[in-house]
C-alpha positions as CSV (number, residue, x, y, z in Angstrom):
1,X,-18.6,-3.5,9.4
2,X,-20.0,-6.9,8.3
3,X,-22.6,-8.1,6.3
4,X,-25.9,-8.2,7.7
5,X,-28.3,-11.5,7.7
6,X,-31.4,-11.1,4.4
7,X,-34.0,-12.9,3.8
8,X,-31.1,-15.6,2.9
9,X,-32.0,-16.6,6.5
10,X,-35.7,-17.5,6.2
11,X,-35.3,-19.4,2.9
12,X,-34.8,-23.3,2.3
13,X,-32.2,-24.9,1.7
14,X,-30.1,-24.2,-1.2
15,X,-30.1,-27.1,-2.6
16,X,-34.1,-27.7,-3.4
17,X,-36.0,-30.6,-2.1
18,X,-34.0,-34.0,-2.0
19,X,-35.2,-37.0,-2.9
20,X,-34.3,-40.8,-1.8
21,X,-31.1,-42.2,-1.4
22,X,-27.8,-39.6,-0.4
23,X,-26.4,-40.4,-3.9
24,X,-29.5,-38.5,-5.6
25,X,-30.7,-36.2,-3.0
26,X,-29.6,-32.9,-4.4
27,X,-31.3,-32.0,-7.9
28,X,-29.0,-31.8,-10.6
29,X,-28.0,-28.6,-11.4
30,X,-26.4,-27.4,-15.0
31,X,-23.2,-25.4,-14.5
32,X,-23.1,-24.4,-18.3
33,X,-26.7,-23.0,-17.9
34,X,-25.5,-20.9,-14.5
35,X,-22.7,-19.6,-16.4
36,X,-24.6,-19.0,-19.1
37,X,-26.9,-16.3,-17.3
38,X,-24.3,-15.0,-15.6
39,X,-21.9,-14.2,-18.4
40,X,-25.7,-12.5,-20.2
41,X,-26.0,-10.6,-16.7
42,X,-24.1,-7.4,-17.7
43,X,-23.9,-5.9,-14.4
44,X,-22.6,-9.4,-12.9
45,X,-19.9,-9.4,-15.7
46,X,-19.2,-5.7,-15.6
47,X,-18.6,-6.2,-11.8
48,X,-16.7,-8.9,-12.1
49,X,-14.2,-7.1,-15.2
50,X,-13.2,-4.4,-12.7
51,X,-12.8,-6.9,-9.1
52,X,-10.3,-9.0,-11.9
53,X,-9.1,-5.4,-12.7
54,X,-8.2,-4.5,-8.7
55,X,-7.1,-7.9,-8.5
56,X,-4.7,-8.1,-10.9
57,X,-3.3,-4.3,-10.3
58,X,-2.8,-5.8,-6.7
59,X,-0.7,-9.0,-7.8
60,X,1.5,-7.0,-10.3
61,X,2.0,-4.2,-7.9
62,X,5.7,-4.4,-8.1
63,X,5.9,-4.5,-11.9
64,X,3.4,-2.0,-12.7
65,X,5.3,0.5,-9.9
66,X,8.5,-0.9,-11.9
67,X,7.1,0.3,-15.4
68,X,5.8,3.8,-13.7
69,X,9.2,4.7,-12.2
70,X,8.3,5.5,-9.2
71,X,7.8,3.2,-5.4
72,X,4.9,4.0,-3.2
73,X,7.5,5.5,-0.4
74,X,9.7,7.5,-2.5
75,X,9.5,11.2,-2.4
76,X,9.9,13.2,-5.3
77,X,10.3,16.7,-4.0
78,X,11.1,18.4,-7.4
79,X,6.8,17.1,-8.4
80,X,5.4,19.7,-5.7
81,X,6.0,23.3,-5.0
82,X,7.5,24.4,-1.5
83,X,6.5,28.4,-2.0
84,X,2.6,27.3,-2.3
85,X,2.5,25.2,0.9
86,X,3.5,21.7,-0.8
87,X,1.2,21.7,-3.8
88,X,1.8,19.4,-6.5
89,X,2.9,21.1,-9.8
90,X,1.2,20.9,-13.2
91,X,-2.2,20.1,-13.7
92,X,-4.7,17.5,-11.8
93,X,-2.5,17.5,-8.8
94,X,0.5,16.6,-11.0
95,X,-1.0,14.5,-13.6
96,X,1.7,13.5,-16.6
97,X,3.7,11.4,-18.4
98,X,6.1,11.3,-15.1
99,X,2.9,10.5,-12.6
100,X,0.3,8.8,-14.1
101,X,-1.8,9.7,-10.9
102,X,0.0,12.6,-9.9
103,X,1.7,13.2,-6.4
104,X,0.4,13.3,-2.7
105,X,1.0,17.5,-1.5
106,X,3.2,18.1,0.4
107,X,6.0,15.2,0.0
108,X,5.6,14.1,-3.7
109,X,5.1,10.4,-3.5
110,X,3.6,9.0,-6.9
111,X,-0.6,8.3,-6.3
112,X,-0.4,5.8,-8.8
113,X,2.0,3.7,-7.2
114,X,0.6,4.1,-3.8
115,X,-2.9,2.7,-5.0
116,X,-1.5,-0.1,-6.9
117,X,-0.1,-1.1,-3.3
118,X,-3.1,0.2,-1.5
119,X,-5.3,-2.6,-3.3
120,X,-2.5,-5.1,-2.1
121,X,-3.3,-4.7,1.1
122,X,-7.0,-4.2,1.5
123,X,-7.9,-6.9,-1.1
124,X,-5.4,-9.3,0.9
125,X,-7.4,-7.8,4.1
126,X,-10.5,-8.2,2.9
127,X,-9.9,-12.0,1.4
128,X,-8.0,-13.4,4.3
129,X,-10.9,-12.4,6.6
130,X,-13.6,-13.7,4.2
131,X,-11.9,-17.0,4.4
132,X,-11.3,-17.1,8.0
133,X,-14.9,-16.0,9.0
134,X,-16.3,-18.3,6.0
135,X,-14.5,-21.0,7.7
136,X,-15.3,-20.3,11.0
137,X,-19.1,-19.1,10.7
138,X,-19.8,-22.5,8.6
139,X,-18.6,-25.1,10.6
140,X,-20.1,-23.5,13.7
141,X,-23.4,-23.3,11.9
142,X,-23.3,-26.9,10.9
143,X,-22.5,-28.2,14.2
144,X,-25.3,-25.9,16.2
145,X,-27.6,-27.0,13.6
146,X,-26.9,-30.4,13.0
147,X,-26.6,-31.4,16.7
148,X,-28.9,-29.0,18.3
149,X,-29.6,-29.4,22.1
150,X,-26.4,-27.4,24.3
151,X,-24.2,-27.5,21.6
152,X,-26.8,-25.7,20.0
153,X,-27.5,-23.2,23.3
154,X,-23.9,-22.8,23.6
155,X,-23.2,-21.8,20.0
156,X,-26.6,-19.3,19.6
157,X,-25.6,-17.6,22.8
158,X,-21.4,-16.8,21.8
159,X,-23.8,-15.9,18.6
160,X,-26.2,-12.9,20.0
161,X,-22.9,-11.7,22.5
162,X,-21.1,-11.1,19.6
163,X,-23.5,-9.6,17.2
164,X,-25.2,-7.2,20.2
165,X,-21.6,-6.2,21.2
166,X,-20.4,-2.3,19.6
167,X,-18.1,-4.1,17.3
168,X,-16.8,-1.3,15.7
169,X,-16.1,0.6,19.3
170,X,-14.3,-2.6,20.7
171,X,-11.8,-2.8,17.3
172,X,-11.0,0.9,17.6
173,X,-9.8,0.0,21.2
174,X,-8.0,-2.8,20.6
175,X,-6.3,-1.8,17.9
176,X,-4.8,1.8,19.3
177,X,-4.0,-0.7,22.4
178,X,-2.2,-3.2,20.3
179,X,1.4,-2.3,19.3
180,X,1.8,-1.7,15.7
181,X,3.8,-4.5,14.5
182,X,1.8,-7.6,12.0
183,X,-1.0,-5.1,11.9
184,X,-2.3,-6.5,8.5
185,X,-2.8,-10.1,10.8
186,X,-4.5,-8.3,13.5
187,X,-6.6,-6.6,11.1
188,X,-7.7,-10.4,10.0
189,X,-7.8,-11.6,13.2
190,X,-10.1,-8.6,14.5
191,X,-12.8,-8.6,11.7
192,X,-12.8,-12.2,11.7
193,X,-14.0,-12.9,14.7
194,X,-16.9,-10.5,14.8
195,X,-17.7,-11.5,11.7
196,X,-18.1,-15.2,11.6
197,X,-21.5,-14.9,13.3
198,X,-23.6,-13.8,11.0
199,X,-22.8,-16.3,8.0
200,X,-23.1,-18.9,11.5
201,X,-26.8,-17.5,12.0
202,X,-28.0,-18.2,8.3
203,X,-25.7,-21.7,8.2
204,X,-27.4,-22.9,11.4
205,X,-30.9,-22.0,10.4
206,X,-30.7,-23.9,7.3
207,X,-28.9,-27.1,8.8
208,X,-31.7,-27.4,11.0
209,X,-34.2,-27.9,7.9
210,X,-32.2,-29.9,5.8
211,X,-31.4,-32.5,8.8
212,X,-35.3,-33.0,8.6
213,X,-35.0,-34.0,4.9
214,X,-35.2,-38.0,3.5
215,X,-31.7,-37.6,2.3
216,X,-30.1,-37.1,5.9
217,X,-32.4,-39.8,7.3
218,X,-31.2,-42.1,4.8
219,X,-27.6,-41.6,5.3
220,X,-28.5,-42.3,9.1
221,X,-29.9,-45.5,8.4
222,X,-27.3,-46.6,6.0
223,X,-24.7,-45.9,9.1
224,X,-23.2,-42.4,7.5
225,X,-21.5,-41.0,10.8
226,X,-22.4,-37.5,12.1
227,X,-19.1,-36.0,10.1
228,X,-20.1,-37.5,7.2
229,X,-23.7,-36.4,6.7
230,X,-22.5,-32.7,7.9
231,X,-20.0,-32.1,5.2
232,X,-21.2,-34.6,2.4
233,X,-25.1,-34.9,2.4
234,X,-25.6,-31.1,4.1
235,X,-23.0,-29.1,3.3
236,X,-23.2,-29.4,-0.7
237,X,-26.7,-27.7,-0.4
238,X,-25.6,-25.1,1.3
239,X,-23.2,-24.0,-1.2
240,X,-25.1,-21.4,-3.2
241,X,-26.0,-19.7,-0.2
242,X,-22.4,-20.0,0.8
243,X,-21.0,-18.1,-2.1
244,X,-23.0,-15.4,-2.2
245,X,-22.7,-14.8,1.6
246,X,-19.5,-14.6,1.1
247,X,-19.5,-12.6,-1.6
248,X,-21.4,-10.3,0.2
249,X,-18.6,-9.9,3.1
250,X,-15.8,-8.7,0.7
251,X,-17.1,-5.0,0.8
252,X,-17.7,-4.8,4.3
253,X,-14.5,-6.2,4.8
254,X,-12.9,-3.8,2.2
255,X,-14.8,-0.7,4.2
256,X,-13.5,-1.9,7.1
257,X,-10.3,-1.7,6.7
258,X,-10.1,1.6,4.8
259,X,-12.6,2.8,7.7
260,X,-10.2,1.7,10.7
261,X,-7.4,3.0,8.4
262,X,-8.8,6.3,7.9
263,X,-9.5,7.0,11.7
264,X,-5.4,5.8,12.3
265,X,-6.0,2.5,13.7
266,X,-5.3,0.1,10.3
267,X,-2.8,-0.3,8.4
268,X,0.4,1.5,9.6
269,X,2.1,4.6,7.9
270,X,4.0,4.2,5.5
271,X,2.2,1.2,4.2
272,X,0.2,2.6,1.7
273,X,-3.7,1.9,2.1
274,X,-6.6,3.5,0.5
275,X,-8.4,4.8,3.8
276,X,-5.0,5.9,4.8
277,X,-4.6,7.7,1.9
278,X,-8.2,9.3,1.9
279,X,-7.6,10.4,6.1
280,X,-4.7,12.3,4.3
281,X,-6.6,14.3,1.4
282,X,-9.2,15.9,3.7
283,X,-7.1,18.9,4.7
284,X,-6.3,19.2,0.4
285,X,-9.1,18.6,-1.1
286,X,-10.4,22.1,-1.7
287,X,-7.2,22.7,-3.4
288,X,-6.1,19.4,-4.9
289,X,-9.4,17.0,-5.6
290,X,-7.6,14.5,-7.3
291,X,-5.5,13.2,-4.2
292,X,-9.0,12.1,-2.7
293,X,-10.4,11.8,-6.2
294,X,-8.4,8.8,-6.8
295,X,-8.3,6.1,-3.8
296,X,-11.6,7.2,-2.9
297,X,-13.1,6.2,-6.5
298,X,-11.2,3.0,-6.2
299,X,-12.4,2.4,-3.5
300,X,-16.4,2.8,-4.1
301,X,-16.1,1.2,-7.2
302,X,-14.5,-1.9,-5.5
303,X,-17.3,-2.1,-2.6
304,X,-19.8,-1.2,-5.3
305,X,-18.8,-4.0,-7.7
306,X,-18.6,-6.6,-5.1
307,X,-21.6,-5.7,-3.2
308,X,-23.8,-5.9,-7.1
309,X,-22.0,-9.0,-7.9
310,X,-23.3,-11.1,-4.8
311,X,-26.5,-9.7,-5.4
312,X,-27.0,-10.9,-9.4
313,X,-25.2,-14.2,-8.3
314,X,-27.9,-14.5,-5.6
315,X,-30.5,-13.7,-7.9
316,X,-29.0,-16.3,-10.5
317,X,-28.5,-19.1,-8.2
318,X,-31.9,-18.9,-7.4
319,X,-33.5,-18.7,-10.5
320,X,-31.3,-21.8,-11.2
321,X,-32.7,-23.6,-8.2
322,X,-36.2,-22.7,-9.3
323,X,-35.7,-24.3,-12.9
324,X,-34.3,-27.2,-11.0
């Protein structure tokens, strides 16, 4: 459902060893020289040409689904054949100039427009969350590192409740129990908050060794306040670690929704979503592949891209920290 922690959680800080004053306690790192080895990582760049790809697909939905002819709810009975049980006509489950994808059996809506929407929602799913549980899993990890003591006890313990609890179980049943209405918030809402935890878990353990450092120590003595030394002096050196936890949670987030969606308690019908649409192609594939072909190659490809991606930027960053 969520990303789980790596050795992320037993390294330093991301920001290398500080030295004197606030002002110069993170090393100076070159931008131009991280972007650099990303853009001569091919699998980072490759990754990230096909995430732009989904993304932009999911922000001109409406104008690619204009140039196709075709919505994602219209049906287009004359595209499938009632005498065979529903099955799309012509070649590749209705592959043509008409339907670029083809059509779903049975009622004819056009695959291609339903997976240019499908994207909408899971990468709007899957981004909203990341944001909410970055937010949340951060600032709770500052604070139970930073302050320690019972904030600290407080914090740890909502912590290990949440990451022992059946997740998974618990959003199946409050989902079906939840009426179907703003579904795509609930969906948010639900992932976020068993999700914030585990980018918490790595956040805290690294606040509590940078709070050690000179750097923090001299803020303290020149009469920095506790806000200040939390999101100016520790925060900053946590970014790297930040950003590719973060990038890390996209797939999970993406699989989770198309999971709940394909077991009937995500997005609603007709809103067209990829695990909705893969749920639907089980009882056809044998006959027409390409109606789980499609959203179900989408979809791997989109985890897949996301999930190598954080991994190079992860290896990147910290072969920029070790030159540093």
């Amino acid at each position: 459902m969520t990303f789980t922690p790596t050795e992320l959680e037993a390294e330093g800080a991301a920001g290398g060893e500080p030295t004197g004053d606030p002002a110069s306690a993170r090393p100076p790192r070159s931008g131009r020289r991280l972007a650099r080895a990303f853009l001569r990582d091919r699998a980072a760049v490759a990754c990230s040409a096909y995430i732009l790809v989904v993304v932009l697909m999911a922000l001109a939905a409406p104008l690619l689904v204009e140039l196709s002819g075709h919505g994602p709810l219209e049906f287009d009975q004359a595209a499938v054949d009632s005498d065979l049980g529903g099955l799309p006509i012509g070649w590749g489950g209705g592959i043509g100039a008409d339907h670029w994808f083809g059509v779903e059996p049975g009622n004819g809506r056009d695959i291609f427009a339903r997976i240019v929407y499908g994207a909408r929602v899971s990468m709007t799913i899957a981004l909203l969350a990341t944001a909410l549980t970055s937010v949340l899993g951060v600032v709770f990890g500052l604070v139970a590192g930073y302050f320690g003591g019972r904030v600290d006890m407080v914090i740890s313990r909502v912590m290990e409740f949440l990451m022992a609890f059946p997740a998974l179980i618990f959003m199946i049943a409050v989902l079906s129990a939840l009426p179907a209405e703003n579904r795509q918030a609930l969906l948010v809402v639900v992932i976020s908050f068993f999700g914030w935890p585990y980018l918490a878990r790595i956040v805290r353990g690294q606040t509590m060794t940078l709070k050690q450092r000179e750097f923090v120590e001299s803020a303290k003595a020149s009469g920095a306040s506790s806000a200040q030394i939390i999101f100016k002096e520790i925060l900053p050196n946590l970014s790297s670690t930040i950003i590719v936890m973060t990038t890390l949670a996209v797939p999970g987030y993406v699989g989770t929704e198309a999971g709940l969606s394909f077991l009937g308690v995500g997005v609603v019908p007709p809103t067209p979503s990829w695990g909705q649409m893969i749920a639907s192609s089980v009882p056809w594939y044998a006959v027409d592949p390409a109606y789980f072909l499609f959203p179900g190659a989408f979809l791997f490809l989109l985890v897949l891209s996301f999930t190598v991606l954080g991994d190079r930027i992860k290896k990147i960053a910290e072969s920029g920290e070790a030159r540093s």
